[in-house]
C-alpha positions, 0 to 999 in steps of 0.5 A, spaced: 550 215 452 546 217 459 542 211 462 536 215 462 532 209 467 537 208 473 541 213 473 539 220 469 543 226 469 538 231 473 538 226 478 545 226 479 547 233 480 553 235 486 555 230 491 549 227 493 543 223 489 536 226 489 533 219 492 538 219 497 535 226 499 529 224 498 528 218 502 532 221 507 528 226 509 521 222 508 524 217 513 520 221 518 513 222 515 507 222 519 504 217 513 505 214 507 502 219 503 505 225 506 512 221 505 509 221 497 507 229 497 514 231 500 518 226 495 515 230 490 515 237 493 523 235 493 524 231 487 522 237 482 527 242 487 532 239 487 532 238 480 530 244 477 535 247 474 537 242 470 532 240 467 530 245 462 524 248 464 525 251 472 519 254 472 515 248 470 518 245 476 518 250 481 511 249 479 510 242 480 513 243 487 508 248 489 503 244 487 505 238 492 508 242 498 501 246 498 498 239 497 502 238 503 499 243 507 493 243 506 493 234 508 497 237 515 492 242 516 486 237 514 484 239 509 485 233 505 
C-alpha cells in the first residue's frame, strides 16, 4: 500500500518529485502569495494525468495562474 501522506504516487510520477519542481521554481517569487499561486497553478499540472480527472485539474490550474496574473498585474 502507497503512503498516500508522505509520498503519494501522483506526486512521484517520472525522475523528479512534484515538490521538488515546485520549490524550485517559487524559490524566486516576488512574494509569499505569488510563491503560494504559482505552487499550485504547478502542483495540479504537474500532476493531472495521474490523478483520474485531468480536466478538473487543468481547471484548477487555471484558476491559480489566472489568480496569478491578475496579482502581477494589480488586480488583486
Amino acid at each position: 500500500m502507497s503512503d498516500q501522506v508522505n509520498s503519494p504516487s501522483h506526486y512521484k510520477q517520472g525522475r523528479t518529485e512534484a515538490i521538488e519542481v515546485i520549490e524550485d521554481a517559487v524559490a524566486g517569487a516576488d512574494d509569499v502569495v505569488s510563491g503560494y499561486l504559482l505552487g499550485q497553478t504547478l502542483k495540479y499540472l504537474l500532476r493531472m494525468w495521474h490523478k483520474g480527472n485531468s480536466l478538473q485539474d487543468a481547471q484548477k490550474a487555471d484558476w491559480y495562474l489566472r489568480r496569478l496574473i491578475a496579482r502581477m498585474q494589480g488586480n488583486a
